[in-house]
C-alpha positions as a LaTeX table, in Angstrom:
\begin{tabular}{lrrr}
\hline
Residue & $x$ (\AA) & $y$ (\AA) & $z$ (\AA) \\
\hline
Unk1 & 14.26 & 101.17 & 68.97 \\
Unk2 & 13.24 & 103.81 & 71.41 \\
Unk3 & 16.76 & 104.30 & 72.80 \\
Unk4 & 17.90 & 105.14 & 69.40 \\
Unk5 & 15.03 & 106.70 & 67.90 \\
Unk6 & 17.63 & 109.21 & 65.43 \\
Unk7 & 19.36 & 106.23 & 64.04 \\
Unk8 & 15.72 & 105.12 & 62.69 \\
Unk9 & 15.53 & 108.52 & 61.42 \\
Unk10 & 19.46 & 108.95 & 59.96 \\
Unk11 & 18.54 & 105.49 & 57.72 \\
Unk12 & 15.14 & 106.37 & 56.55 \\
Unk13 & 17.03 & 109.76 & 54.92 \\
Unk14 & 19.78 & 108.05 & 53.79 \\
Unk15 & 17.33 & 105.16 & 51.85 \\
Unk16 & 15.45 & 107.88 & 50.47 \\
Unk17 & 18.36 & 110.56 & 49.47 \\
Unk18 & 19.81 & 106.76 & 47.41 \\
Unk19 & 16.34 & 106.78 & 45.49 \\
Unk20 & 16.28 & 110.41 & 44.86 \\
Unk21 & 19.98 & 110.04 & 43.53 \\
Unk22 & 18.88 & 106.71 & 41.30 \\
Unk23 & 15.68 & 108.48 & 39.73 \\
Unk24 & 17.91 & 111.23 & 39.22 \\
Unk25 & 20.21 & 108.92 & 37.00 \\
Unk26 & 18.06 & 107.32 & 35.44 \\
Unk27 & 16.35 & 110.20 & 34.34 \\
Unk28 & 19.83 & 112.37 & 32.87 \\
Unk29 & 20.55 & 108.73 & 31.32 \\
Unk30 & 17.16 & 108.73 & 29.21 \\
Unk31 & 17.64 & 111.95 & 28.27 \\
Unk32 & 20.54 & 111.48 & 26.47 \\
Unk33 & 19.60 & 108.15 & 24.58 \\
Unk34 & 17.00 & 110.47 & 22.96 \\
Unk35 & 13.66 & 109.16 & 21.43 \\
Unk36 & 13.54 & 105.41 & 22.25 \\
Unk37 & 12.59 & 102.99 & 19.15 \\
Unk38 & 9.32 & 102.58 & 20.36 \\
Unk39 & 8.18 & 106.45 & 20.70 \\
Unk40 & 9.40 & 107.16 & 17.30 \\
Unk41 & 7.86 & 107.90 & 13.86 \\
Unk42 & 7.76 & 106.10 & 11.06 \\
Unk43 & 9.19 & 108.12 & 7.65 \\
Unk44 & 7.98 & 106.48 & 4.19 \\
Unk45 & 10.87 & 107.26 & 1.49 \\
Unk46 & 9.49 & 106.54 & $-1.63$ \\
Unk47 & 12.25 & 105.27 & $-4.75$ \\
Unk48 & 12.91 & 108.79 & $-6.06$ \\
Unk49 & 13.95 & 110.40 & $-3.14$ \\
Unk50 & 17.10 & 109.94 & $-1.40$ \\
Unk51 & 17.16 & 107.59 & 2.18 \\
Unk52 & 18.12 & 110.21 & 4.52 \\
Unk53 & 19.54 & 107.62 & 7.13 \\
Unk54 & 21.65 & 105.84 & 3.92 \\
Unk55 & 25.37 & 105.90 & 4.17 \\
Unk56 & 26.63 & 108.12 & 1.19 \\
Unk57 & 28.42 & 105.94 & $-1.29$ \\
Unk58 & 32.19 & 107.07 & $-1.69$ \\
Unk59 & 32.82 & 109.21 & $-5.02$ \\
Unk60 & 33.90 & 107.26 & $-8.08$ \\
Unk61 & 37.40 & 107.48 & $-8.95$ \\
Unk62 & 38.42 & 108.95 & $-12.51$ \\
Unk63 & 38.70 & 106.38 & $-14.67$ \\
Unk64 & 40.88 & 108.51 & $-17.29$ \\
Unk65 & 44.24 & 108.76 & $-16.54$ \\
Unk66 & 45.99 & 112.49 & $-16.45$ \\
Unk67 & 48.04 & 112.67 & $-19.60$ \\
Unk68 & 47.12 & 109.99 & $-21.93$ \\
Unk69 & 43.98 & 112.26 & $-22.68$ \\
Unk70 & 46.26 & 114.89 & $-23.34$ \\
Unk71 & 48.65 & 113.14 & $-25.22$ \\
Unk72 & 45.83 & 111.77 & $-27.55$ \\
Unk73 & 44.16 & 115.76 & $-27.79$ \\
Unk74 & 47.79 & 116.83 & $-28.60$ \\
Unk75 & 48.33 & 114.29 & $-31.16$ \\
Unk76 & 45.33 & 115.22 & $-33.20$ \\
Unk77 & 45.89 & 119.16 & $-32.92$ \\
Unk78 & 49.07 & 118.59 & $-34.02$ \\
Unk79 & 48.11 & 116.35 & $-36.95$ \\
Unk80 & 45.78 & 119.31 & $-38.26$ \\
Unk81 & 46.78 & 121.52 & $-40.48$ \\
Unk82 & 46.22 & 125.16 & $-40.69$ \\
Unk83 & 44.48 & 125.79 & $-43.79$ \\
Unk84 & 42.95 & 129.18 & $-43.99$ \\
Unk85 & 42.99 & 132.64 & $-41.63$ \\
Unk86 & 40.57 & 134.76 & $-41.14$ \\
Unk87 & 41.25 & 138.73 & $-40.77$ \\
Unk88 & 39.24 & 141.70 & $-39.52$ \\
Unk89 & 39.06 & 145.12 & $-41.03$ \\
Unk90 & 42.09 & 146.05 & $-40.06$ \\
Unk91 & 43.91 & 142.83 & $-41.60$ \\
Unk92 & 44.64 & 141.12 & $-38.11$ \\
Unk93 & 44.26 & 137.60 & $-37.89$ \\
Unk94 & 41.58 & 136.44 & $-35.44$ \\
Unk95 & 40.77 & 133.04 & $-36.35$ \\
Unk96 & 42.41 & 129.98 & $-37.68$ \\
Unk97 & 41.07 & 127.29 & $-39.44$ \\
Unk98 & 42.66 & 124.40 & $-38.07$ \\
Unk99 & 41.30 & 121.23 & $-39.97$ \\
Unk100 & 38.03 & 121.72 & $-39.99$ \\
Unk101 & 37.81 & 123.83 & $-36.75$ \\
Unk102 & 37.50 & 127.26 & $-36.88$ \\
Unk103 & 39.17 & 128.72 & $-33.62$ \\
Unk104 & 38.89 & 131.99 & $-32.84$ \\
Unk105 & 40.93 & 133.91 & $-29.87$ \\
Unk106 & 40.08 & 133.11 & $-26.62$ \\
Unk107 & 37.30 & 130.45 & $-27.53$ \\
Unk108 & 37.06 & 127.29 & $-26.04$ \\
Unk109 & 37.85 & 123.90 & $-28.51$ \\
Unk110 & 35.87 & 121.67 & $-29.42$ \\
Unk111 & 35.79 & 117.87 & $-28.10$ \\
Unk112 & 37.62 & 115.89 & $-30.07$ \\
Unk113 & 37.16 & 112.19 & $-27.66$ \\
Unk114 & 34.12 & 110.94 & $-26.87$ \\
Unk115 & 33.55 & 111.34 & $-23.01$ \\
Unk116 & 36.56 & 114.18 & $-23.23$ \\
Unk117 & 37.54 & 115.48 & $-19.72$ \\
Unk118 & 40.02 & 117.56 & $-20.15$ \\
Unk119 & 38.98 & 121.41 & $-21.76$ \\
Unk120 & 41.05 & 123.14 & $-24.15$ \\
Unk121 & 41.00 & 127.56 & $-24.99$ \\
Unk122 & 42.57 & 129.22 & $-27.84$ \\
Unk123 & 45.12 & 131.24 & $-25.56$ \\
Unk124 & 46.12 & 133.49 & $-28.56$ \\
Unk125 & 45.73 & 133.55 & $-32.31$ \\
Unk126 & 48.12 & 136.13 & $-34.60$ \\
Unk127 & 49.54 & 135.81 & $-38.37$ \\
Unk128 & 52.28 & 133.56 & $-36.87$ \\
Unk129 & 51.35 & 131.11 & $-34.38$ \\
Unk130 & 48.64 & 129.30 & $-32.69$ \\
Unk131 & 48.36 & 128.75 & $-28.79$ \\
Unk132 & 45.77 & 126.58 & $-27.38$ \\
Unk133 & 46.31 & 126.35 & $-23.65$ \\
Unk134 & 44.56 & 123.67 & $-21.45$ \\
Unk135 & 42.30 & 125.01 & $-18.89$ \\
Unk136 & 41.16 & 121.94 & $-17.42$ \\
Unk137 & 43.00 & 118.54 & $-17.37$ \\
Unk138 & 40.79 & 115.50 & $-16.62$ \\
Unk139 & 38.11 & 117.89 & $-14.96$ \\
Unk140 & 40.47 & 119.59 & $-12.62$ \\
Unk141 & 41.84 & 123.09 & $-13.14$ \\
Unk142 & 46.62 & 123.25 & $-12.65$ \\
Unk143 & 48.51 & 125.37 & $-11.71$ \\
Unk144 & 51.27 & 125.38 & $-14.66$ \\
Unk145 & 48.34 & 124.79 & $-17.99$ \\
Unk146 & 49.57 & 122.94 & $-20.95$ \\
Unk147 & 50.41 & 124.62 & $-23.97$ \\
Unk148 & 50.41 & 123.78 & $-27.36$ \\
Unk149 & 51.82 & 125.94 & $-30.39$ \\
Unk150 & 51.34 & 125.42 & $-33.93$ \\
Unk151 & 53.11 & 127.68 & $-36.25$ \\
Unk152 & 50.89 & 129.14 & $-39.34$ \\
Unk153 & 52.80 & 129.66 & $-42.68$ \\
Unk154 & 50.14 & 129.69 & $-45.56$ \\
Unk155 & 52.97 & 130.48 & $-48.06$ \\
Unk156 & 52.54 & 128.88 & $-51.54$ \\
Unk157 & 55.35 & 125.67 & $-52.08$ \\
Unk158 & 56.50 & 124.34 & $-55.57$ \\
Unk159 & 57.08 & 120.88 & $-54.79$ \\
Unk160 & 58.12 & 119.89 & $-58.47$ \\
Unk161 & 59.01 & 121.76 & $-61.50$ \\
Unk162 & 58.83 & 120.09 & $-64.94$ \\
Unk163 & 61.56 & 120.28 & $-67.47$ \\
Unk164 & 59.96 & 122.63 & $-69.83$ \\
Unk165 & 59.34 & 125.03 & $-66.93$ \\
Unk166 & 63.32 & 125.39 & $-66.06$ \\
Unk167 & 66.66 & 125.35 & $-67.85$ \\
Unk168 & 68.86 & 122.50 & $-68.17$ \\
Unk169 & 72.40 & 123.37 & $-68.93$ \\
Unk170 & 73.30 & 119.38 & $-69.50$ \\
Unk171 & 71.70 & 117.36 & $-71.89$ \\
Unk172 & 72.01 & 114.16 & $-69.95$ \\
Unk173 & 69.25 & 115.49 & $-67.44$ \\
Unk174 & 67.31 & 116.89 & $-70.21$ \\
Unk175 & 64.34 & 113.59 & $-69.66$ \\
Unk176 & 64.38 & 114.37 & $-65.97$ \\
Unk177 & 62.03 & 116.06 & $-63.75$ \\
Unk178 & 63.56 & 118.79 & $-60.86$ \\
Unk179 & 62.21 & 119.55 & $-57.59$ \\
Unk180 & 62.78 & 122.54 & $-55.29$ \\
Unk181 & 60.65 & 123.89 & $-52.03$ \\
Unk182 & 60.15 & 127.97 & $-52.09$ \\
Unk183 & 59.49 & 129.15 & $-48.73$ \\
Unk184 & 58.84 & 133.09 & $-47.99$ \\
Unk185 & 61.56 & 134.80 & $-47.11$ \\
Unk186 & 64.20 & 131.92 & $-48.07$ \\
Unk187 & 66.32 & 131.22 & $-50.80$ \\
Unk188 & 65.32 & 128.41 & $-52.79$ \\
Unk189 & 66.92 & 125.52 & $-51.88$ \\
Unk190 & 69.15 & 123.55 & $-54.42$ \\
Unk191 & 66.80 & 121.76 & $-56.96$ \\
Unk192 & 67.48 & 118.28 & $-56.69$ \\
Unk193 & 67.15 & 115.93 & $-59.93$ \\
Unk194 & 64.34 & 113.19 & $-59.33$ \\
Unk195 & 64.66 & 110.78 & $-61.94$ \\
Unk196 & 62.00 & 109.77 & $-64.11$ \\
Unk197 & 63.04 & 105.36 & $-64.30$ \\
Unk198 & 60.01 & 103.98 & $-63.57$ \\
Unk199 & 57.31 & 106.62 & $-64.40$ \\
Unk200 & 54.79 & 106.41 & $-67.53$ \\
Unk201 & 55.57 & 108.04 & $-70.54$ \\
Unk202 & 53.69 & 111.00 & $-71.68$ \\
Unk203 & 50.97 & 110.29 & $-74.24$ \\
Unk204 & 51.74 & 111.44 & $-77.62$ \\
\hline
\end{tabular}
């Protein structure tokens, strides 16, 4: 040993440079594992408030199909019928009744389904027409809206005349009722002879 007294010395630095270089390890190896289970804190989380170490559930999927919603919606509006107008001061149309609904230009509709998803506007309301537009379709705003139109004609029809109320130049149709259909701004169309086999004679 005291012929190579540096050799003792060489080892003793390397065994203690290994340690140094081991602690070191260690010690940049805890510090990323973080807090160990045993240093850390307890959190109550009582029932009303939400588990912040939960996994969030994945959203629910729409149950309502896009389309039949609409189809249903457009079935109904287009079952309505337009039964009254109403006018401002300056006799333009800015409201409909539609059914019972009163829709007015650039109002929303009302629901018509129960648990109804998709939202319907009144686009635009004149003396001639009716657009309702859909602004949302199963809770999601399009691109391309879909419209509905519903033409308004509030015109009075004659949907059967009686025989004292028009001519009859033959006497063989003089027991029968006529029918015609008078629509503004169109000639009437021919009357057409309905005859009267079958219906109840008029009291005396």
């Amino acid at each position: 040993m005291k012929r190579f007294p540096h050799l003792v010395l060489v080892a003793v630095h390397l065994v203690l440079g290994l340690d140094c270089a081991h602690a070191e390890d260690a010690a940049t190896r805890a510090s990323q594992v973080g807090i160990l289970p045993d240093f850390k804190r307890g959190v109550v989380v009582s029932t009303e408030e939400r588990n912040p170490y939960a996994v969030l559930a994945a959203p629910k999927q729409q149950t309502v199909a896009t389309g039949v919603e609409g189809a249903k919606l457009t079935a109904i509006l287009e079952a309505l019928p337009v039964s009254g107008v109403a006018k401002d001061k300056n006799g333009k149309v800015t409201a409909v009744l539609l059914g019972d609904l009163r829709l007015e230009g650039g109002a929303p509709v009302p629901h018509l389904l129960e648990g109804q998803t998709d939202e319907l506007v009144v686009q635009s309301v004149n003396a001639e027409e009716l657009v309702i537009a859909w602004r949302l379709e199963a809770g999601r705003s399009v691109s391309q809206p879909r419209v509905l139109r519903k033409k308004i004609d509030l015109s009075p029809e004659v949907e059967a005349l009686l025989p004292g109320q028009i001519g009859l130049e033959s006497t063989k149709n003089a027991g029968s009722r006529k029918s015609t259909v008078l629509v503004r701004g169109k000639a009437p169309l021919p009357s057409k002879i309905v005859p009267t086999s079958g219906l109840p004679e008029a009291a005396p």
